[in-house]
C-alpha positions as CSV (number, residue, x, y, z in Angstrom):
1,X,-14.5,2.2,-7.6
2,X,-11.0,1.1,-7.4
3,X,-8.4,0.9,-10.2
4,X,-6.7,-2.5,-10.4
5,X,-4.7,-3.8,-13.0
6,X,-7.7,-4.3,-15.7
7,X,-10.8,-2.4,-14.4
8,X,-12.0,-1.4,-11.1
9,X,-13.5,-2.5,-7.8
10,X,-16.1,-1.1,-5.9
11,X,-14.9,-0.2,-2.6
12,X,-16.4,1.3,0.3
13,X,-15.0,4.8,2.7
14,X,-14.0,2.6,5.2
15,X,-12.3,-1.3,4.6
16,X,-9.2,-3.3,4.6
17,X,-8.2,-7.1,5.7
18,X,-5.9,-10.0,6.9
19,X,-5.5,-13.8,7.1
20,X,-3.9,-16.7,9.2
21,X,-0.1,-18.3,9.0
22,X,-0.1,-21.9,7.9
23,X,3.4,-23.9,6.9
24,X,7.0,-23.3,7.6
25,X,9.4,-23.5,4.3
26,X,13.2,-23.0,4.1
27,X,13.8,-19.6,2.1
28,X,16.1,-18.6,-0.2
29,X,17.4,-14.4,-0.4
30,X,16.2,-13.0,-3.1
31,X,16.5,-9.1,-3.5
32,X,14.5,-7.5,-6.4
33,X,15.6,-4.0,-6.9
34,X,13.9,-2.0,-9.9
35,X,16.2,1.2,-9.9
36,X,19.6,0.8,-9.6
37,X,21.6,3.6,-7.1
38,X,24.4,3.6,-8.8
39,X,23.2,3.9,-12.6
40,X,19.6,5.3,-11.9
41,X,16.9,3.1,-13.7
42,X,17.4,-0.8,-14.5
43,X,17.3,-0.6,-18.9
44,X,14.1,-2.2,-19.6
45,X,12.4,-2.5,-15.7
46,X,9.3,-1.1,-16.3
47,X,8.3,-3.4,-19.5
48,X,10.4,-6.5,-17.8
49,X,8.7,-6.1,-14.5
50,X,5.1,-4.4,-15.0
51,X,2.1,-4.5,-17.0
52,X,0.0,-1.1,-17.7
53,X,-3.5,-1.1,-17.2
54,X,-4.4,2.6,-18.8
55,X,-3.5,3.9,-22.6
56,X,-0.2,4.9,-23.8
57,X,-1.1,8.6,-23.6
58,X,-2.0,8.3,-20.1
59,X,1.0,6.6,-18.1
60,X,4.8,8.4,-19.7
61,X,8.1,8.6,-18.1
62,X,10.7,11.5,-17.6
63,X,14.1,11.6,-20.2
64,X,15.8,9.0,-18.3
65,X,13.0,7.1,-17.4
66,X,13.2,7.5,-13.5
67,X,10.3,9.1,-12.8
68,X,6.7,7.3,-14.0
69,X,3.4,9.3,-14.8
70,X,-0.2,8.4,-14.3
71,X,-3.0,10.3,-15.2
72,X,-6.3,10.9,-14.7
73,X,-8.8,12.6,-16.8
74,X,-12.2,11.8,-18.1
75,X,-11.0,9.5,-19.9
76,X,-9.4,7.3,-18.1
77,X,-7.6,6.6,-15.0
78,X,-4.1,4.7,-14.7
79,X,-2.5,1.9,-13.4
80,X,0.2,-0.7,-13.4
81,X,0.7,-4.1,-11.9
82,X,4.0,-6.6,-11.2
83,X,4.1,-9.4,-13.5
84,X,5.6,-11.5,-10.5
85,X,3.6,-12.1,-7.5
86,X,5.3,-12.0,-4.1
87,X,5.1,-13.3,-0.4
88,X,6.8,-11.5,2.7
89,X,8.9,-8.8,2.1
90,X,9.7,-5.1,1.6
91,X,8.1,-2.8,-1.0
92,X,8.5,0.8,-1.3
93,X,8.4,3.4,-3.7
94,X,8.6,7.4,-3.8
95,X,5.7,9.4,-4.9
96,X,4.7,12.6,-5.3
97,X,0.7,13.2,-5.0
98,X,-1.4,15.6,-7.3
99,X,-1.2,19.3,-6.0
100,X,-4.4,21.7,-6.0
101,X,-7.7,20.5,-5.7
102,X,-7.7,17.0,-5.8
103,X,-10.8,16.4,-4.1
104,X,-12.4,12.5,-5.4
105,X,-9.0,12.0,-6.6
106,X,-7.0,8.8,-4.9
107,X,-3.6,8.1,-6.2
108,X,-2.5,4.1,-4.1
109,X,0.1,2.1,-3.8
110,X,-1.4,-1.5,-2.6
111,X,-0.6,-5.2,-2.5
112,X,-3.2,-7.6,-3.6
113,X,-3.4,-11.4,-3.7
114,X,-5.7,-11.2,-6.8
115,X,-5.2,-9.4,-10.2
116,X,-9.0,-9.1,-10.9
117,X,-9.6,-8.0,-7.2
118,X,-12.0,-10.7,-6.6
119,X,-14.1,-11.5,-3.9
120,X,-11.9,-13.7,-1.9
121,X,-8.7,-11.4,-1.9
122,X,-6.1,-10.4,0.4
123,X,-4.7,-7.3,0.2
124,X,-2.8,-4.0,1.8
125,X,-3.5,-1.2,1.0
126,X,-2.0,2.3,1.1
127,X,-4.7,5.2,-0.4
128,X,-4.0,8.6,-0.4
129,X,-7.3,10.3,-0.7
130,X,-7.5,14.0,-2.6
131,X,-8.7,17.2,-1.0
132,X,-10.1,20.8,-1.8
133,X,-7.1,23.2,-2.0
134,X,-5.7,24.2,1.2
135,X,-6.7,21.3,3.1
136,X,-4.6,18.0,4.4
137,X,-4.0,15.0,2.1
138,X,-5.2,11.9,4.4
139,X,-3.4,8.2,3.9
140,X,-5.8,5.8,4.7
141,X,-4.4,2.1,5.1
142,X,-6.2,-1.0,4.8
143,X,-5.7,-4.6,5.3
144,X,-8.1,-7.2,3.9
145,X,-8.3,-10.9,4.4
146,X,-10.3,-13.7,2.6
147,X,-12.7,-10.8,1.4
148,X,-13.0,-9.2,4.6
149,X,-12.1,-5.8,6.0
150,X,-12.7,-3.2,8.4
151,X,-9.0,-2.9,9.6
152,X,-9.0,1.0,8.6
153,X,-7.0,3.9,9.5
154,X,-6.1,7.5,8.8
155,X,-3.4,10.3,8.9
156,X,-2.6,13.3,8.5
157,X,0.9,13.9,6.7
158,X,3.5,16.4,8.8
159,X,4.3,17.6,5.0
160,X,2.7,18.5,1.9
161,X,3.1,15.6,-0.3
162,X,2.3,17.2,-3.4
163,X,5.8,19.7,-3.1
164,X,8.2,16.5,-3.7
165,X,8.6,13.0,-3.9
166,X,8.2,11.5,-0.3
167,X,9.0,7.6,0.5
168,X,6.1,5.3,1.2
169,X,6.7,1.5,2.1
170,X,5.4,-2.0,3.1
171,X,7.2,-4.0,5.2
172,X,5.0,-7.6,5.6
173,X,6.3,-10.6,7.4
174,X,4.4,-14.0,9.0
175,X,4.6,-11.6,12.7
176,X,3.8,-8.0,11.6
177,X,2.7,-5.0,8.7
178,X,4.0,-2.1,9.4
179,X,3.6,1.4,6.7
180,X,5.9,3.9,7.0
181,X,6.3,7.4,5.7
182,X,9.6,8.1,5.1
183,X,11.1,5.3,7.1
184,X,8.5,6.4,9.9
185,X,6.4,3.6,11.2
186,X,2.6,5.2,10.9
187,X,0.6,2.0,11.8
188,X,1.5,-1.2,13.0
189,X,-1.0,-4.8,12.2
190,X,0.1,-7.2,14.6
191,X,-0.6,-11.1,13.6
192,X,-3.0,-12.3,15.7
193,X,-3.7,-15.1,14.1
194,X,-3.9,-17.6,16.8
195,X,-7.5,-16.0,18.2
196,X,-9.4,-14.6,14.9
197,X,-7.4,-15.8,11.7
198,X,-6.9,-12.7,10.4
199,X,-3.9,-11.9,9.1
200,X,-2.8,-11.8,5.5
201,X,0.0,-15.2,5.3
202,X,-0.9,-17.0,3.2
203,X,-1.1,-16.0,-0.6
204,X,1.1,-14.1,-2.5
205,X,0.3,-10.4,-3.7
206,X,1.0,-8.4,-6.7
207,X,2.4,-4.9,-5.8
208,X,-0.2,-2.4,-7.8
209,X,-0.2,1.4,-7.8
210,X,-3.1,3.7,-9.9
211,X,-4.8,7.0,-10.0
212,X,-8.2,6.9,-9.9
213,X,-11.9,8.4,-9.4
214,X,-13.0,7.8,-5.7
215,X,-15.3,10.5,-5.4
216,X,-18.4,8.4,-4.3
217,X,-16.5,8.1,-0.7
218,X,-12.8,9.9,-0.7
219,X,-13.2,13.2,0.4
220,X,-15.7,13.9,3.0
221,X,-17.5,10.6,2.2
222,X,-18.0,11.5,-0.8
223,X,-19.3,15.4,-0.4
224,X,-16.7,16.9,-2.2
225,X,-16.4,15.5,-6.2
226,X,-13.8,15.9,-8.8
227,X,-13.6,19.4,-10.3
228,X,-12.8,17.9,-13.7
229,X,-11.8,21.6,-15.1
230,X,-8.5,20.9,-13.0
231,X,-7.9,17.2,-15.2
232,X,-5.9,15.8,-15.8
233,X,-4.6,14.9,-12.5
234,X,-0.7,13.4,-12.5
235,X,0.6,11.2,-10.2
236,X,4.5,10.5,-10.3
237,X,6.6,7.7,-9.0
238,X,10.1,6.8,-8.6
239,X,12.3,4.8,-7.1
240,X,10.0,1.2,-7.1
241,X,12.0,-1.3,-4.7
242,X,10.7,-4.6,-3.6
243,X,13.2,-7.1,-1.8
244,X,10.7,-10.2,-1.3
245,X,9.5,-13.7,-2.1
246,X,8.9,-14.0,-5.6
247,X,6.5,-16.6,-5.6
248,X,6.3,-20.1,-7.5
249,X,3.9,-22.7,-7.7
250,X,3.3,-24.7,-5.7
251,X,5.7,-23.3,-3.4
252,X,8.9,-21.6,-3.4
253,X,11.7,-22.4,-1.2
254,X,11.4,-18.7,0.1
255,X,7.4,-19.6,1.0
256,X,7.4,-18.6,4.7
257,X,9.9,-17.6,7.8
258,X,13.2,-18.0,8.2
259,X,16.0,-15.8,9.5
260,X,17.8,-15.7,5.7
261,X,16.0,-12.6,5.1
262,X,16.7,-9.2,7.2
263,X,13.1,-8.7,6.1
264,X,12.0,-11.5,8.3
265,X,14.5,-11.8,11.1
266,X,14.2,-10.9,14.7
267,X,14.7,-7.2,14.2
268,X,11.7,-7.4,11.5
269,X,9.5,-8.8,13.9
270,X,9.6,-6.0,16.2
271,X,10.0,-1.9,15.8
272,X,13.6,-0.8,16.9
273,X,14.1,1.1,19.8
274,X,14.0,5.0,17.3
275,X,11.3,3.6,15.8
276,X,9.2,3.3,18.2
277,X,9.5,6.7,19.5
278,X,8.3,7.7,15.8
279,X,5.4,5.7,15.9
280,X,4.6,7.3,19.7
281,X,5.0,10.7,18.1
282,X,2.8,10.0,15.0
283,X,-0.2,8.1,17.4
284,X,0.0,11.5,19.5
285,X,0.0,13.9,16.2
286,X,-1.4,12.7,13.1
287,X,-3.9,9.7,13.6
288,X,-7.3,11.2,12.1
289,X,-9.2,7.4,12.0
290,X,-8.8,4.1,14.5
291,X,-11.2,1.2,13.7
292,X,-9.7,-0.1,16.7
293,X,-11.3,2.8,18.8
294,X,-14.5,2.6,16.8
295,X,-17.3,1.4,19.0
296,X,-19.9,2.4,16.8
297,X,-18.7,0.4,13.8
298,X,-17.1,-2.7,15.8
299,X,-19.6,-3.9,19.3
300,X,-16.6,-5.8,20.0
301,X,-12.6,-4.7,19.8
302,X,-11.4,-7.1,17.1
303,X,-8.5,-9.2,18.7
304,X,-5.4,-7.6,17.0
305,X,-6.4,-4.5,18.7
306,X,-5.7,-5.8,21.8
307,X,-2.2,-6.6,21.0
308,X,0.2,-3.9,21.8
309,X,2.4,-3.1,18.3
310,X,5.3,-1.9,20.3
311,X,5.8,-5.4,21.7
């Protein structure tokens, strides 16, 4: 099961998606910035820009009201959603993961193209899946299209992300996805649209983020269940930026690609010369799961794995 912004959704060890690029539209810059660097939080962002999907006593902020809570507990799990939907863009936020033993625990931070999580979604995904004390976090990532996934992988962090907040983001363009840890570039989905359609371009997405019970599948496949003497488990976020699309129907002017956005121009389309050598050193290091190299699970190499994500 998988916390959305009203329920959950069943979702198996290993899944993600993507979709195919259809019109061109003019765009328009819009940046949407929920904290403020020079004031901290925005008054008001959270209730102006996000709907809860957990009781009162199980989502709280710090004093200031930088720093958000979820919990999970017997209960209940936590969750919130963007009231706005958005296509292309940048999202990011910091987040500090449960310490101890988290095992079944998954705190996310995902993108989906449907609030109900329906059949037919889109979606991105980043999960971070709990462990038994001592042992490595993993991220897994996931990209779904029209329903469909399989587009899994996994790492290994080079940190502990449960000692302090640590930066997690989405950049998501008509060319490329690319997740990076703390503006390193982990994974790379190249569109390859033009030979199996899948590649997430066409619907908007809500920007979600939740704690939840995953222990059917999260840690050794589901081995390795929640200890619920160590509940409640808190998650904490800061820091929520997204500089997209907000999207309008039937179309906004900022729909599709243009070069009006730094978030879709040339240099978006493409890693930079540094960031390439970071994704080279995290391929080498920290890659636990490829479903590109999974011969068991795919007979044939889907077709974005044959593109090369440095080009």
């Amino acid at each position: 099961a998988y916390l959305h912004s009203k329920g959950k959704k069943n979702k198996n060890s290993m899944e993600s998606s993507a979709s195919s690029m259809a019109h061109v539209f003019l765009i328009l810059s819009v940046m949407f910035t929920l904290f403020s660097s020079s004031n901290g939080v925005v008054k008001g962002a959270f209730e102006e820009n996000f709907s809860k999907s957990c009781p009162g006593t199980h989502f709280k902020t710090s004093k200031d009201g930088q720093i958000w809570y979820l919990t999970l507990d017997q209960v209940s799990d936590c969750g919130f959603i963007t009231k706005q939907s958005y296509r292309f863009g940048w999202y990011s936020t910091k987040l500090k993961l449960v310490g101890g033993d988290s095992a079944g625990v998954v705190t996310a931070f995902y993108m989906c193209s449907e609030v109900e999580a329906g059949p037919l979604r889109d979606e991105i995904d980043f999960e971070f899946l709990g462990n038994r004390t001592g042992q490595p976090y993993l991220i897994q990532t996931n990209v779904y299209n029209n329903g469909s996934g399989g587009r899994e992988m996994r790492h290994q962090l080079w940190f502990d992300p449960t000692l302090d907040f640590h930066t997690y983001s989405i950049l998501w363009n008509s060319h490329q996805i690319v997740f990076f840890v703390d503006q390193v570039p982990i994974r790379v989905y190249k569109n390859a649209n033009h030979t199996n359609n899948f590649f997430p371009a066409q619907r908007p997405m809500y920007v979600f983020s939740s704690i939840w019970n995953a222990d059917n599948w999260a840690t050794r496949g589901g081995l390795d269940k929640i200890n619920w003497k160590n509940a409640p488990f808190v998650a904490s976020y800061k820091d929520f930026t997204i500089d997209a699309c907000p999207w309008k129907n039937p179309y906004p002017a900022c729909a599709s690609s243009t070069t009006q956005h730094w978030w879709d121009q040339n240099n978006a389309w493409h890693l930079s010369s540094k960031e390439k050598i970071d994704y080279a050193w995290v391929q080498r290091n920290f890659v636990v799961y490829n479903y590109c190299q999974d011969t068991v699970r795919n007979k044939y190499k889907p077709q974005e794995c044959w593109l090369n994500p440095l080009d």
